[in-house]
Structure formats: C-alpha cells, structure tokens
C-alpha positions in Angstrom: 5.6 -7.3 13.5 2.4 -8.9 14.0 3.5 -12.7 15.4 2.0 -14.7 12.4 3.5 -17.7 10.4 3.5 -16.6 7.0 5.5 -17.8 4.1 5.7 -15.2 1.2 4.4 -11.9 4.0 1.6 -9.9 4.8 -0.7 -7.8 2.8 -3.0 -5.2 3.8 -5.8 -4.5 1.7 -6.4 -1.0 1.2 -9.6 0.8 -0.4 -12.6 2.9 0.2 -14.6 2.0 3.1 -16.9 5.2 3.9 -17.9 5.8 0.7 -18.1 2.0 -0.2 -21.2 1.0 -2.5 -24.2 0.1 -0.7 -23.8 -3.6 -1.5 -20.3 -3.9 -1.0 -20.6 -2.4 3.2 -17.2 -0.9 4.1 -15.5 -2.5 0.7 -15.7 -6.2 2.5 -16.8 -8.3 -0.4 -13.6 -7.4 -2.5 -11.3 -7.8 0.5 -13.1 -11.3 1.2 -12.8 -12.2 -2.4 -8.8 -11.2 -2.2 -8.3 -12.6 0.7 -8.5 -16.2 0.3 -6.9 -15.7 -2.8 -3.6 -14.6 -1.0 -4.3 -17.3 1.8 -4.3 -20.0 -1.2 -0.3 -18.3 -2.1 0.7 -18.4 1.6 0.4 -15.0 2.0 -1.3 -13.1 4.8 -3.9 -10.8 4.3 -4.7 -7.7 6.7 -7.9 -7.3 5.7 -8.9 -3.9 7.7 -12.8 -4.7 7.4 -12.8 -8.1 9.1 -10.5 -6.7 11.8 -13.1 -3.6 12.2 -16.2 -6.4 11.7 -14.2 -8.4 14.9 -13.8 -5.1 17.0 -17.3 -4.1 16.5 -18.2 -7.8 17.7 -16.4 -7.3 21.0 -16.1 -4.3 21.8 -18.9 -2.2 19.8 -19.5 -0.2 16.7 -17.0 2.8 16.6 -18.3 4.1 12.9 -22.2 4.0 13.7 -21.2 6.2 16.3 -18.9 8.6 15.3 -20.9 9.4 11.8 -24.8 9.1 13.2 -24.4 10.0 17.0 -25.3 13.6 16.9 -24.9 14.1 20.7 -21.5 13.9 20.2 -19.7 17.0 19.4 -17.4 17.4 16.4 -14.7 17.6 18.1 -15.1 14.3 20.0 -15.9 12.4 16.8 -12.8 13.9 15.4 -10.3 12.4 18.0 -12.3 9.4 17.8 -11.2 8.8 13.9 -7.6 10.1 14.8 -7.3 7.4 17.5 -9.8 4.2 16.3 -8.9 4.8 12.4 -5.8 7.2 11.6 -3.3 6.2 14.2 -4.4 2.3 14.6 -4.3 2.0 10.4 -0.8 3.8 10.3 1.0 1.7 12.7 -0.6 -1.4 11.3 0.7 -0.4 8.0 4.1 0.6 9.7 4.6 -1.9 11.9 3.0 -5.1 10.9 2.8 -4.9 6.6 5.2 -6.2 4.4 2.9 -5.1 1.1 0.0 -3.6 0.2 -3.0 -4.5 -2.6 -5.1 -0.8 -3.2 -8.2 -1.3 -5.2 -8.9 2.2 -6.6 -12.3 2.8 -7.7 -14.9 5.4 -7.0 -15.3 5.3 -3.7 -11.5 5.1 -2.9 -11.4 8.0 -5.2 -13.8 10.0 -3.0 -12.1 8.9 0.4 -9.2 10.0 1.9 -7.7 7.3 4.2 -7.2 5.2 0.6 -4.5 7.5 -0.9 -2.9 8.7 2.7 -2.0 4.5 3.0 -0.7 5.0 -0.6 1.6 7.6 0.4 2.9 6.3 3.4 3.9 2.8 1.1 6.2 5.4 -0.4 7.3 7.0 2.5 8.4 3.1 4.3 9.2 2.1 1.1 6.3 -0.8 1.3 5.3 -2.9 -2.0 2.2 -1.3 -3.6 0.0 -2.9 -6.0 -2.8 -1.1 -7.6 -5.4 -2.4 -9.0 -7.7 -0.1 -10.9 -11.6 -0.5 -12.0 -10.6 1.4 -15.4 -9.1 -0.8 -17.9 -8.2 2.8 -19.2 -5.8 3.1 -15.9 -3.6 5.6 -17.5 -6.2 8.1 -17.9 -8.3 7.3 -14.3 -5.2 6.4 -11.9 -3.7 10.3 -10.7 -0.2 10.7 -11.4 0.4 11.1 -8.0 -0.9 7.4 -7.4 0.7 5.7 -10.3 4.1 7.7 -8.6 3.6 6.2 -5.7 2.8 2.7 -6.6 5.1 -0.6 -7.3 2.9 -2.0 -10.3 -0.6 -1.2 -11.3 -2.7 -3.5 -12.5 -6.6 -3.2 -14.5 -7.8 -6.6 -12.9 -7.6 -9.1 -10.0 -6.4 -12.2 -11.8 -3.5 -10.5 -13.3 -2.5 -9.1 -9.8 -2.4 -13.0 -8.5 -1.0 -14.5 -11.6 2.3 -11.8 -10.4 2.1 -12.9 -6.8 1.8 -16.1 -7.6 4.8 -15.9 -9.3 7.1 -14.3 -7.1 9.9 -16.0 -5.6 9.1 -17.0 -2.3 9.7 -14.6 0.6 10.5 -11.5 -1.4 7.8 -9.2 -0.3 10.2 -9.5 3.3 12.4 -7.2 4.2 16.4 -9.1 4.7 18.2 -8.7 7.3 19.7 -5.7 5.7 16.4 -4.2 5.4 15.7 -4.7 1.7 12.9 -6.7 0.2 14.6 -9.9 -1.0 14.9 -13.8 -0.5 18.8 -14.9 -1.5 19.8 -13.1 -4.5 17.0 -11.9 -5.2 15.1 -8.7 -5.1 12.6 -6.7 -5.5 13.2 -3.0 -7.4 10.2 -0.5 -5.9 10.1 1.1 -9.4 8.7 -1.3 -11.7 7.8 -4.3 -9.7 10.2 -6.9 -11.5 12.3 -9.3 -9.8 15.9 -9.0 -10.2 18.8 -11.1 -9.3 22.0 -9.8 -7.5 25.3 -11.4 -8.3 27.3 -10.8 -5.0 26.1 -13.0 -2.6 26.1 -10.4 0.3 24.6 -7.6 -0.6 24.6 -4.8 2.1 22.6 -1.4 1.4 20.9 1.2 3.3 19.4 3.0 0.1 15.3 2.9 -0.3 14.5 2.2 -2.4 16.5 -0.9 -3.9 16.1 -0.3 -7.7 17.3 -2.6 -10.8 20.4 -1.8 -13.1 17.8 -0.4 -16.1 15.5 0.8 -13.5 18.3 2.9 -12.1 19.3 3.7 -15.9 15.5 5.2 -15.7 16.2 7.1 -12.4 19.5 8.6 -13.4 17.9 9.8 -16.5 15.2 11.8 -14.9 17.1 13.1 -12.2 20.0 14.6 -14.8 17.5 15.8 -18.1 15.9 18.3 -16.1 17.2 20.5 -13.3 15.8 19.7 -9.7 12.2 21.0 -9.4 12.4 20.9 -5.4 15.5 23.0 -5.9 14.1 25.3 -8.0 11.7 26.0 -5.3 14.2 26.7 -3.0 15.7 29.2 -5.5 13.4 31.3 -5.5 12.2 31.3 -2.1 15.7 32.3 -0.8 15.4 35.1 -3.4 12.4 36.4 -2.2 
C-alpha cells in the first residue's frame, strides 16, 4: 500500500480515457470534480489522469506516442500499453486501492480498460461504486457490470451523500482481511453497512455478505442447479 495518511481509504477513479469526449481530455474534468469531493470526506482519490498528466510532465508523453507515432511498429506499441497502462493500472488497483468510483458513460462503454478494472474489483473483492449517465441504469448498465458492482448509482451527489455517510474506516480492510471498522462491516452485495455482534469476528470468506444478503445468496445458489456445473456435465460427456 501506497504510504498515504488517509482516514476513511483510497479510491481510484475509473472510466474511459481513450475514447473520452473531446472536452473532457482523458475523462480529467470528472475525476477533478470527484476528487476534491472525496478529499473534503478524508478520503484519497487515485485519480489515474493526474498521475498520467504528472508522468507525462517528467518523464514524457507515453499515449501521443504509442497511438500517433507511426514509426513504431505494432508490436512495440503493444508492449508499451501492456507495461505503461495494463500492468502499472492492475497493481495500483491491487496493491494500493481500498475502493473504486466507475463512471460508466459512452466512452467507458466503448473502452476496454473501464470494465477489466471492474472485473478485477470482483476478483480482490474491492468496493465498486458505479455511477451511470442513464438515469435509466437498469436498462444501460450490462448485467455483467451491475454483477460485478457494490452499488450503482444515476448521479454524483447521491454517490457522496453514501460515502459521506459511511462509518469511518470501513472501505479498509481489518486485520482479518475484511472491509470493516469495529463491528462494523461492509456486505460486497448490496453496499449496506451492517453491524456484527461478536466482537472478534475472524473470516477468510470474500466476500463478507449480511444476514438477508446471504438469505439472497442462498436462495440463488439452491433455486436453480449450478450453471458452471452444468457446463462441466456436458463437457465430460462429450
């Protein structure tokens, strides 16, 4: 982890960033905008496109060269993004995050890197909050995305008003490895808060879900037989 004082934990900001709007350059306005926000609840925000604006200050412009420098050959600009963007993304995500904000919108939609930071949230079992630009969520958001996420939200103040609101320190993992503060914790299925009675509470099951949340879980795991199984089935009979 990235050596930082923070209260309540860090946040990276994930979104589109090649195929940002013209006047939003690499999806910086938004991440700005969010930023202070989560600085003004004593949180820490990662925010990918000042880090790449700092890099680009000191060391040079990796994108401007990998996307326009035609003298480079494919495969060269290839490693580049596995090495500048994939790799250095991933272990900040892995290493150094405690939670992520996602704002899906077209350009995240069109993107790739957007929805591969969503799906590694699930695999590290990292808070994600999406925030859509559909009010209609349920009909833009994939399944796959909703699936994956903590809560969704349809707009910016909402998504503060809940972190605002959180008890303090939750979005950190406990010494156990769960994300908790005291009794408190966190269930990665719908986002609420809930309180555990037993003052010790020692697990090594990800994610840590709520008593109805687990009601939820047990529910869809028994109605139906095991698709993944199923797939097994028949490729063992074939």
């Amino acid at each position: 982890m990235i050596n930082i004082n923070h209260k309540n934990g860090t946040i990276y900001l994930s979104g589109g960033m090649e195929y940002a709007p013209p006047d939003d350059p690499l999806g910086g306005k938004w991440r700005l905008a969010c930023a202070k926000e989560l600085v003004n609840m004593d949180y820490v925000p990662l925010d990918i496109t000042a880090l790449d604006v700092s890099y680009q200050e000191k060391h040079g412009d990796i994108m401007g060269d990998i996307r326009f420098d035609t003298s480079r050959s494919e495969l060269h600009r290839k490693a580049a993004v596995r090495q500048h963007f994939i790799i250095s993304d991933i272990r900040l995500l892995e290493e150094d995050t405690d939670a992520v904000i996602l704002l899906y919108d077209e350009s995240a939609r069109r993107g790739a890197g957007t929805i591969s930071e969503a799906q590694m949230c699930f695999q590290y079992d990292i808070p994600l909050f999406v925030v859509s630009a559909w009010k209609d969520w349920q009909t833009e958001v994939p399944s796959w995305l909703h699936g994956l996420s903590t809560k969704v939200f349809t707009d910016f103040e909402t998504l503060y008003h809940y972190l605002d609101n959180l008890p303090e320190g939750i979005l950190t993992e406990d010494i156990y490895g769960n994300r908790g503060a005291g009794n408190e914790y966190l269930c990665s299925l719908s986002g609420e808060v809930f309180t555990k009675k037993v003052d010790h509470f020692v697990s090594t099951i990800k994610p840590l879900y709520s008593k109805p949340a687990v009601d939820v879980v047990k529910e869809t795991r028994e109605k139906m037989y095991d698709r993944y199984q199923h797939f097994k089935d028949v490729l063992e009979e074939t």
